[in-house]
Biopython code that builds the backbone (N, CA, C, O; Angstrom):
import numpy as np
from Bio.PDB.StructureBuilder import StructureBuilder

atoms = [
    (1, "UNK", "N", (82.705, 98.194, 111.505)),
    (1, "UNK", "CA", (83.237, 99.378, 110.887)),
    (1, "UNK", "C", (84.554, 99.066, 110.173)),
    (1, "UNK", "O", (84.881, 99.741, 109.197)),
    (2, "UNK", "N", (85.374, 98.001, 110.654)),
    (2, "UNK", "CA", (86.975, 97.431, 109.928)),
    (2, "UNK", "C", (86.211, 97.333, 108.877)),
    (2, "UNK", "O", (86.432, 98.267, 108.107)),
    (3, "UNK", "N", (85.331, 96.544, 108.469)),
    (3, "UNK", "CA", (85.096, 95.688, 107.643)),
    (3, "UNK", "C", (84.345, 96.917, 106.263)),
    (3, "UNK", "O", (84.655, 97.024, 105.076)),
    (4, "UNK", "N", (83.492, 97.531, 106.936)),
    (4, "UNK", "CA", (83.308, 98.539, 105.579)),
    (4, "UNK", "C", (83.959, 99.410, 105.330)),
    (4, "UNK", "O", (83.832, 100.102, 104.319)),
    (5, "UNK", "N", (84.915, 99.578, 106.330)),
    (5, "UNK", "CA", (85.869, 100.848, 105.741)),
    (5, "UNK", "C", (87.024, 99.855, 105.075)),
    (5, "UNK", "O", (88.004, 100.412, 104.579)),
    (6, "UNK", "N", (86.941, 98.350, 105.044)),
    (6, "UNK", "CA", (87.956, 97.886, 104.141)),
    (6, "UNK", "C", (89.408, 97.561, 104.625)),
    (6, "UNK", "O", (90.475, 97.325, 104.057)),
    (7, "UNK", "N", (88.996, 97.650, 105.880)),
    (7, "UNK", "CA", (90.763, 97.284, 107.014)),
    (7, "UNK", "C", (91.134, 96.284, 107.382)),
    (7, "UNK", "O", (92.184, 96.158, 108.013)),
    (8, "UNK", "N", (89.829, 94.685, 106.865)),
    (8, "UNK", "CA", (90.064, 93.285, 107.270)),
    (8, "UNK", "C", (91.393, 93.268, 106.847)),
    (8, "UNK", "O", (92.179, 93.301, 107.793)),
    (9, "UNK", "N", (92.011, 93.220, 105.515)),
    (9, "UNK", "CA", (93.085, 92.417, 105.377)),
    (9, "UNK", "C", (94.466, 93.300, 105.896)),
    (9, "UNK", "O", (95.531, 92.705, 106.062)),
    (10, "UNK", "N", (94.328, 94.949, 106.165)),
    (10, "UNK", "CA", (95.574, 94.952, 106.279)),
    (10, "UNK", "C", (95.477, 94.719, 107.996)),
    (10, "UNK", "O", (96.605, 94.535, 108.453)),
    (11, "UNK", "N", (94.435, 94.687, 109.006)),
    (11, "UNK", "CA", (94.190, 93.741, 110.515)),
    (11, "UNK", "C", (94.975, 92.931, 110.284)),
    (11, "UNK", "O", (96.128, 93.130, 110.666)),
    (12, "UNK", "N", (94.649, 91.735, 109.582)),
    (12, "UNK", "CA", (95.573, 90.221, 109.676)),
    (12, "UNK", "C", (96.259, 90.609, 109.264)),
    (12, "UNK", "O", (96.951, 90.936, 110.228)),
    (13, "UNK", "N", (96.913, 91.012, 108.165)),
    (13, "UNK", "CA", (98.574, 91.397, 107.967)),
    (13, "UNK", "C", (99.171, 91.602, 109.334)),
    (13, "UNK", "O", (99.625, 90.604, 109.893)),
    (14, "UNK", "N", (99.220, 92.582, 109.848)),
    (14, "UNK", "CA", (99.479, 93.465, 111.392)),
    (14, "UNK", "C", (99.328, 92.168, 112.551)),
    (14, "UNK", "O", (100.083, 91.797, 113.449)),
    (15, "UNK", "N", (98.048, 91.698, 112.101)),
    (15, "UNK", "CA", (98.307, 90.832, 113.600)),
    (15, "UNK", "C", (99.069, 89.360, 113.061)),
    (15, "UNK", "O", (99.700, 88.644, 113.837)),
    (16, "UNK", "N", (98.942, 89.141, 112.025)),
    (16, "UNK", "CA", (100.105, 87.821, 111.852)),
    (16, "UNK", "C", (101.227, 88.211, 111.599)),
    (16, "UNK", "O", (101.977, 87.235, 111.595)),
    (17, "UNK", "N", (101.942, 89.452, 111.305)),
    (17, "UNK", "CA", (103.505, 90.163, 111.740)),
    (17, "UNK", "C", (103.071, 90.029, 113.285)),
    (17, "UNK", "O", (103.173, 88.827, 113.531)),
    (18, "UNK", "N", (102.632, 90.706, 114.443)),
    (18, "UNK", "CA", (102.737, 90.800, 115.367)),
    (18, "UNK", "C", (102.455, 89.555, 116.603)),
    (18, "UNK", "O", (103.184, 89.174, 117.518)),
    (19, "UNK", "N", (101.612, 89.295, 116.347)),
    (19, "UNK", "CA", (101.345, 87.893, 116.671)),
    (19, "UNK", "C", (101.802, 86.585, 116.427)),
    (19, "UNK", "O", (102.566, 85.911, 117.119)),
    (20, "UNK", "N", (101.340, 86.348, 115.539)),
    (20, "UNK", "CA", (102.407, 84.925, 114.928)),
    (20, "UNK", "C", (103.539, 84.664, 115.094)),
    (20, "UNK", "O", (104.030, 83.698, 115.677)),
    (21, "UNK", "N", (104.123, 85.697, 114.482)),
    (21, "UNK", "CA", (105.839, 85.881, 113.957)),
    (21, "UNK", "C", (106.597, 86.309, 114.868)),
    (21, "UNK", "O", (107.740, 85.958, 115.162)),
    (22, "UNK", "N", (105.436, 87.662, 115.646)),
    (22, "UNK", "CA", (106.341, 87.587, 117.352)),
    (22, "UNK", "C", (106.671, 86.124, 118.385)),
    (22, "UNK", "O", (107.728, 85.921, 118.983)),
    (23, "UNK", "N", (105.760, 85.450, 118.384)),
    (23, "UNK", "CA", (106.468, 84.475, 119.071)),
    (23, "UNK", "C", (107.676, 84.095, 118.765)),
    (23, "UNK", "O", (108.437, 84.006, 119.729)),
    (24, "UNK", "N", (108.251, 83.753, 117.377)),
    (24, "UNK", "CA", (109.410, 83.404, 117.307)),
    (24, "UNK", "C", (110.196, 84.544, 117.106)),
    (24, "UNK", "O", (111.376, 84.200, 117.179)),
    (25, "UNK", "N", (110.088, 85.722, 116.889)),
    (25, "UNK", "CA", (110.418, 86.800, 116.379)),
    (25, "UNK", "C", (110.169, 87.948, 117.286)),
    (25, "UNK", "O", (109.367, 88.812, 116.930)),
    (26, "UNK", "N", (110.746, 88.031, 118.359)),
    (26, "UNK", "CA", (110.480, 89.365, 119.357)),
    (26, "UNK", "C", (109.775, 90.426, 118.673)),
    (26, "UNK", "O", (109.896, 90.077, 117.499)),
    (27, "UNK", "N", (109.096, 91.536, 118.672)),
    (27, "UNK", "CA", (108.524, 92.525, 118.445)),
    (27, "UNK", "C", (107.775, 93.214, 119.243)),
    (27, "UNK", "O", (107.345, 92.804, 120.321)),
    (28, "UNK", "N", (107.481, 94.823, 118.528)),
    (28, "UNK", "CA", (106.598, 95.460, 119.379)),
    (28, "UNK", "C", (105.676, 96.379, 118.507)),
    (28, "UNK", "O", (105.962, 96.467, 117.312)),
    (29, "UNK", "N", (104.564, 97.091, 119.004)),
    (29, "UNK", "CA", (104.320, 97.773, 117.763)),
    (29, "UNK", "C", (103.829, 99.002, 117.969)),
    (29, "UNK", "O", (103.081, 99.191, 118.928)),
    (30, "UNK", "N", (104.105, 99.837, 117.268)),
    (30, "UNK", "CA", (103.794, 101.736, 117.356)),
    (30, "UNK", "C", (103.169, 102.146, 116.495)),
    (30, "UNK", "O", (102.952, 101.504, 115.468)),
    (31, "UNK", "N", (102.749, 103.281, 116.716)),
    (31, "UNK", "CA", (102.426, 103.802, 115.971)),
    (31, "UNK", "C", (101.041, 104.450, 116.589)),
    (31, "UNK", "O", (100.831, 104.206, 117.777)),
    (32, "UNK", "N", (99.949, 105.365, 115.782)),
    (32, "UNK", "CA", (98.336, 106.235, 116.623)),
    (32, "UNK", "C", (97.603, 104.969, 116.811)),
    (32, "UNK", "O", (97.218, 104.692, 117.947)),
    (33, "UNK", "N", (97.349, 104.112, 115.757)),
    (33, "UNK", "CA", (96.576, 103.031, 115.864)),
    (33, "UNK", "C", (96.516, 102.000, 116.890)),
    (33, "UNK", "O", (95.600, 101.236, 117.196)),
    (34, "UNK", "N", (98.285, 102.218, 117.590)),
    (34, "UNK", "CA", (98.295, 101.005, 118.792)),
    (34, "UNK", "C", (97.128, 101.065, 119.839)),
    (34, "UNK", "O", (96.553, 100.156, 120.437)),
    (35, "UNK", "N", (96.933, 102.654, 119.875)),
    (35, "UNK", "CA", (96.315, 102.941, 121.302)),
    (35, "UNK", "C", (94.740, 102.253, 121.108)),
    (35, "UNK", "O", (94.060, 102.297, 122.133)),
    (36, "UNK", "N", (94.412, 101.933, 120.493)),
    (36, "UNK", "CA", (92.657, 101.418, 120.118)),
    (36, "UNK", "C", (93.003, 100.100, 121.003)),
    (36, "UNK", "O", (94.068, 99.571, 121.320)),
    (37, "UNK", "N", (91.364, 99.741, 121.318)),
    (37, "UNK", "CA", (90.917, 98.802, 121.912)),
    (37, "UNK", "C", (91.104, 97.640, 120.609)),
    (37, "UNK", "O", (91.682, 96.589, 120.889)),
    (38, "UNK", "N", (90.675, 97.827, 119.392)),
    (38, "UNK", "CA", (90.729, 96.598, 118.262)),
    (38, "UNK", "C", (92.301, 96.222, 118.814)),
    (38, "UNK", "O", (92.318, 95.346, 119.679)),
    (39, "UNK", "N", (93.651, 96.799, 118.402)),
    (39, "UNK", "CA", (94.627, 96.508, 118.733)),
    (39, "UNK", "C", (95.020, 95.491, 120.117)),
    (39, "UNK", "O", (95.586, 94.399, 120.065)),
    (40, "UNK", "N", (94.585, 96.140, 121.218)),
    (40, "UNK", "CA", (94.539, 95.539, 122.187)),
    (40, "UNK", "C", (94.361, 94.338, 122.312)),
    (40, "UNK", "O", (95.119, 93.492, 122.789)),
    (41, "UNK", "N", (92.666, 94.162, 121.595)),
    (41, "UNK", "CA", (92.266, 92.882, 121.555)),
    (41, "UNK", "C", (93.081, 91.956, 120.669)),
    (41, "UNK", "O", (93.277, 90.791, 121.015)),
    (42, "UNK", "N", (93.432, 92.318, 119.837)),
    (42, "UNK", "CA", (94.188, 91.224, 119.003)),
    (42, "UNK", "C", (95.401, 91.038, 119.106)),
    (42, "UNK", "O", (95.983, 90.291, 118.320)),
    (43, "UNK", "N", (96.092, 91.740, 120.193)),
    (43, "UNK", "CA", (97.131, 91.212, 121.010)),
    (43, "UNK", "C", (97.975, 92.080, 120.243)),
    (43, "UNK", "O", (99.076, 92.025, 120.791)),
    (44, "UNK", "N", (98.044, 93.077, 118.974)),
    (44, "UNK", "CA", (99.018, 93.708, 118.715)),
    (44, "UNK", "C", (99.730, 94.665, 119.211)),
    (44, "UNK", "O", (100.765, 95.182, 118.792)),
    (45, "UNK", "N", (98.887, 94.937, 120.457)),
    (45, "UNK", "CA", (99.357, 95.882, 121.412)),
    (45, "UNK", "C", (98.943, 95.271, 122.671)),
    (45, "UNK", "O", (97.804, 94.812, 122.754)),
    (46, "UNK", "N", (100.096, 95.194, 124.090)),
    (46, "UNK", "CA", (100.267, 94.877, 124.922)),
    (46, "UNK", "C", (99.367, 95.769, 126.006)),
    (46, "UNK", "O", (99.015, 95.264, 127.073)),
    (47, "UNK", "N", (99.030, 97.124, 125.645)),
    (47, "UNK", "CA", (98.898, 98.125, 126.057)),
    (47, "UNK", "C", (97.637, 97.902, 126.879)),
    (47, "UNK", "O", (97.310, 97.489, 125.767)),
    (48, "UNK", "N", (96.381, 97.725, 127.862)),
    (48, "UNK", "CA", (95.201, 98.061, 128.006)),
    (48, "UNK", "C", (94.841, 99.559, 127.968)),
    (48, "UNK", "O", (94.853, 100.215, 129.010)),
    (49, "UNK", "N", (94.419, 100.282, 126.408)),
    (49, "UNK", "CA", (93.833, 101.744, 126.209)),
    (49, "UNK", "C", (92.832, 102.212, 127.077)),
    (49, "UNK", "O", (92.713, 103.435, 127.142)),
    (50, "UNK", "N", (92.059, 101.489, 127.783)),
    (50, "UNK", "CA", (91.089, 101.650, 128.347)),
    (50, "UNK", "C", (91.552, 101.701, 130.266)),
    (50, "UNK", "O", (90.981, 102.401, 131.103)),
    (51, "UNK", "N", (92.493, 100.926, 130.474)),
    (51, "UNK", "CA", (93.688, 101.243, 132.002)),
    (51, "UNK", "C", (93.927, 102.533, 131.919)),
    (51, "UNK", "O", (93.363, 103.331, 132.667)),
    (52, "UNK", "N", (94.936, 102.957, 130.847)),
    (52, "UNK", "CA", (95.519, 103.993, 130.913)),
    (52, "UNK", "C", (94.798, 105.056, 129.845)),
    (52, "UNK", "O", (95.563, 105.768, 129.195)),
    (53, "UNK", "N", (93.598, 105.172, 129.670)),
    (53, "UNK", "CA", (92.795, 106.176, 129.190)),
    (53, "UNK", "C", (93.062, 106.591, 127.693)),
    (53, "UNK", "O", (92.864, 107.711, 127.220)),
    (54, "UNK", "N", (93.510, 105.571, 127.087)),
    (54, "UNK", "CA", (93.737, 105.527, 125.589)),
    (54, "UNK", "C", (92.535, 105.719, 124.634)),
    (54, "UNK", "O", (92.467, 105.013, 123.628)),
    (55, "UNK", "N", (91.889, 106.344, 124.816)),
    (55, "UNK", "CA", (90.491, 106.179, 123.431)),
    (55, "UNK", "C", (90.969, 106.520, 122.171)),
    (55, "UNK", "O", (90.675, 107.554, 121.570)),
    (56, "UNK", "N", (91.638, 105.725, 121.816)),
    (56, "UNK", "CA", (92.056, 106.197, 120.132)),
    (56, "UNK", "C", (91.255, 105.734, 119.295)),
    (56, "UNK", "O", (91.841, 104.727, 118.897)),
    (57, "UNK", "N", (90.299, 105.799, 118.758)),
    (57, "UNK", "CA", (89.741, 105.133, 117.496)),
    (57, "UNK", "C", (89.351, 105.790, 116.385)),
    (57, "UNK", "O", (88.332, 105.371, 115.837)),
    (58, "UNK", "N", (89.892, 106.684, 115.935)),
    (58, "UNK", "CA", (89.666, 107.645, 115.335)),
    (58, "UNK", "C", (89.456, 106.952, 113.468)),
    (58, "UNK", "O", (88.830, 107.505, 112.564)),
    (59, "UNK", "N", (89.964, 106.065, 113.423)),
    (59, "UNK", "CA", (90.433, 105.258, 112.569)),
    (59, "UNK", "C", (89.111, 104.541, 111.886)),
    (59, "UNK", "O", (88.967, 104.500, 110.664)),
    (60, "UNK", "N", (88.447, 104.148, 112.541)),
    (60, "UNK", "CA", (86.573, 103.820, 112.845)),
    (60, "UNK", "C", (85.927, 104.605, 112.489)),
    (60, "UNK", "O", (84.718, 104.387, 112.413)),
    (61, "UNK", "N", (86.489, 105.896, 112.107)),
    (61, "UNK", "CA", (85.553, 107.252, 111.543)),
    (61, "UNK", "C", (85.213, 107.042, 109.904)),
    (61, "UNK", "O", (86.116, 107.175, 109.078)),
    (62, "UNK", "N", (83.881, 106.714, 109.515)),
    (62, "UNK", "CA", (83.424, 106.794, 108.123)),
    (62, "UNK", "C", (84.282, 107.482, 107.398)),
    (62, "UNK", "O", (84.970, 106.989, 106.504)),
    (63, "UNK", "N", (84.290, 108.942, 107.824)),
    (63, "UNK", "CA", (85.092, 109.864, 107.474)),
    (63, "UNK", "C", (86.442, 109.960, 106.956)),
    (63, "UNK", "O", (86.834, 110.800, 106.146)),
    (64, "UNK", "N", (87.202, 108.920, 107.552)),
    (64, "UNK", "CA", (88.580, 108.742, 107.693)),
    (64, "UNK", "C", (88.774, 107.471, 106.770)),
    (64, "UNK", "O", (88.290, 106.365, 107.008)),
    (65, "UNK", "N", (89.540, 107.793, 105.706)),
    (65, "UNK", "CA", (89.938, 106.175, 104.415)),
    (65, "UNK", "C", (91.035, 105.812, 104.671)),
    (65, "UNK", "O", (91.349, 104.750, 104.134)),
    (66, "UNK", "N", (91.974, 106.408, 105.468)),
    (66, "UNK", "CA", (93.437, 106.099, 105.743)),
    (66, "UNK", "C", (93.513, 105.033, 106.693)),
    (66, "UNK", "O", (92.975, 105.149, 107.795)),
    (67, "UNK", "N", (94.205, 103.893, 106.320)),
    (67, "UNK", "CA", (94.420, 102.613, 107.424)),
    (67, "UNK", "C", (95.064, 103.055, 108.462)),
    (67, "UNK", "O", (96.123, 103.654, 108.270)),
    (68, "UNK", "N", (94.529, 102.842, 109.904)),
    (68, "UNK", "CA", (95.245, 103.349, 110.740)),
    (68, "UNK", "C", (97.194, 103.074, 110.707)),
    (68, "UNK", "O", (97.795, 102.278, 109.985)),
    (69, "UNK", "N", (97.763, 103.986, 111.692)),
    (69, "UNK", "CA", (99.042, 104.108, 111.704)),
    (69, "UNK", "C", (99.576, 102.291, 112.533)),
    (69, "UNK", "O", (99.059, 102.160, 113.642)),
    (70, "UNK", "N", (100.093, 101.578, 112.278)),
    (70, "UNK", "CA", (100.856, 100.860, 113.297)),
    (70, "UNK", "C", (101.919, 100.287, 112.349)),
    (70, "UNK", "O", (101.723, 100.004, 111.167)),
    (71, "UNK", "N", (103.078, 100.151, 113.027)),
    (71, "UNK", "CA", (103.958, 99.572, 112.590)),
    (71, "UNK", "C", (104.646, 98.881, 113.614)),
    (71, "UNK", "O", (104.728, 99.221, 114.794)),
    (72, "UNK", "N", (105.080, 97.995, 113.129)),
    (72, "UNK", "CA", (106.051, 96.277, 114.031)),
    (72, "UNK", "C", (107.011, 96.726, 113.831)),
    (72, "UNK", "O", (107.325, 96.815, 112.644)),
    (73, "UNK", "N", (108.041, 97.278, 114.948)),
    (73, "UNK", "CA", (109.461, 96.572, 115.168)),
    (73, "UNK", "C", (109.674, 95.685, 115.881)),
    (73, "UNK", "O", (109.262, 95.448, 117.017)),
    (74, "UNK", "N", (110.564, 94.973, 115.000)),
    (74, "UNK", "CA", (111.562, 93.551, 115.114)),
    (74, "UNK", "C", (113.001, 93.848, 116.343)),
    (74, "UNK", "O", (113.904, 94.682, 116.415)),
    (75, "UNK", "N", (112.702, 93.019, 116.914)),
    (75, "UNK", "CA", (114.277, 93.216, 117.488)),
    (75, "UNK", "C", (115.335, 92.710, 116.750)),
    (75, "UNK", "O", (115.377, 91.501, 116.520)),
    (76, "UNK", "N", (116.358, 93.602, 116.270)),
    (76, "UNK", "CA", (117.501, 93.650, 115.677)),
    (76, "UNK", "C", (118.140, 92.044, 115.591)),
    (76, "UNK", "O", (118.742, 91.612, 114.608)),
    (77, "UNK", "N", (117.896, 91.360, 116.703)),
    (77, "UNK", "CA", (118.750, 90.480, 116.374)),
    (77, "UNK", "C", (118.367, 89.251, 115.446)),
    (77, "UNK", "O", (119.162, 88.405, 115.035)),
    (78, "UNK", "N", (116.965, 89.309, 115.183)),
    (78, "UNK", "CA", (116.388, 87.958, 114.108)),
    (78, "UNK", "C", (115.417, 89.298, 112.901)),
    (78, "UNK", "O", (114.410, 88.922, 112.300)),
    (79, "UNK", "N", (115.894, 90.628, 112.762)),
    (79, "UNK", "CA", (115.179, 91.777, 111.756)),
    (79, "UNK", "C", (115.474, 91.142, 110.282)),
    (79, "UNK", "O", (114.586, 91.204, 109.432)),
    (80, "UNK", "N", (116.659, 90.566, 110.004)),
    (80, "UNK", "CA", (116.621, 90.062, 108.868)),
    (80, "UNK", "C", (115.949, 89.058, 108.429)),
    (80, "UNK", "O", (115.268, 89.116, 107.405)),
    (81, "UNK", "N", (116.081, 87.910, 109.241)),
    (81, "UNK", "CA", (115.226, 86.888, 108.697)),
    (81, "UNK", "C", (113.977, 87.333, 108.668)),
    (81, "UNK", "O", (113.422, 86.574, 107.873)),
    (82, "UNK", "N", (113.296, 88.003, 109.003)),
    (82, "UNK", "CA", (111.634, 88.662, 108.760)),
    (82, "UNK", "C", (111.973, 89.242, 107.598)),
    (82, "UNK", "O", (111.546, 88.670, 106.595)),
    (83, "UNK", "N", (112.816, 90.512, 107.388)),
    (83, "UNK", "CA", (112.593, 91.159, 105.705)),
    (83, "UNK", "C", (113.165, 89.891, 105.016)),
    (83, "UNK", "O", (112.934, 90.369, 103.906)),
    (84, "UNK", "N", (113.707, 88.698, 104.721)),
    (84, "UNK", "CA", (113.994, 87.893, 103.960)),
    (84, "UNK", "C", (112.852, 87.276, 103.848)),
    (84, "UNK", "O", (112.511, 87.171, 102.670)),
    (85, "UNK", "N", (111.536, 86.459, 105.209)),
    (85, "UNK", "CA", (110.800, 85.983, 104.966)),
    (85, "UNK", "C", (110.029, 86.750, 103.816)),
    (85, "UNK", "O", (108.998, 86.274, 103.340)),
]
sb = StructureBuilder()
sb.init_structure("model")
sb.init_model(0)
sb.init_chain("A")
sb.init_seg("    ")
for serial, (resi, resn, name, xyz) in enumerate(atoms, 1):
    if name == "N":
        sb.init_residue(resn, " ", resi, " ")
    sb.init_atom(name, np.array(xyz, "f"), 0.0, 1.0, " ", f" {name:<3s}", serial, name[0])
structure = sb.get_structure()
């Protein structure tokens, strides 16, 4: 369903900010979209949705063209060198 609704590339965007770049680069990430199991799995969210009764996937809906919500914050103390990268 990522894939025909057209969400492959902004996925890897999200998970190589969150993933990748978190290792050297503390972060965390928010937003409606965290709560999904896709998130979970790809480590952009720490969260298990399915522990704590998260069914968010609303995002997976044919219906729905809007890329889900998530956004990465940086911890303040290395935030610049990411908007410079």
């Amino acid at each position: 369903m990522i894939e025909k609704l057209g969400f492959c590339d902004y996925f890897l965007i999200v998970w190589i900010r969150a993933v990748c770049d978190g290792a050297e680069y503390p972060c965390t990430a928010r937003g409606s979209g965290v709560g999904s199991l896709v998130c979970f799995g790809l480590k952009i969210s720490h969260v298990c949705p399915l522990h704590y009764g998260l069914l968010f996937e609303r995002f997976l809906d044919e219906n729905r063209r809007e890329a889900p919500d998530i956004d990465i914050d940086f911890c303040k103390d290395r935030r610049g060198e990411v908007i410079q990268y």
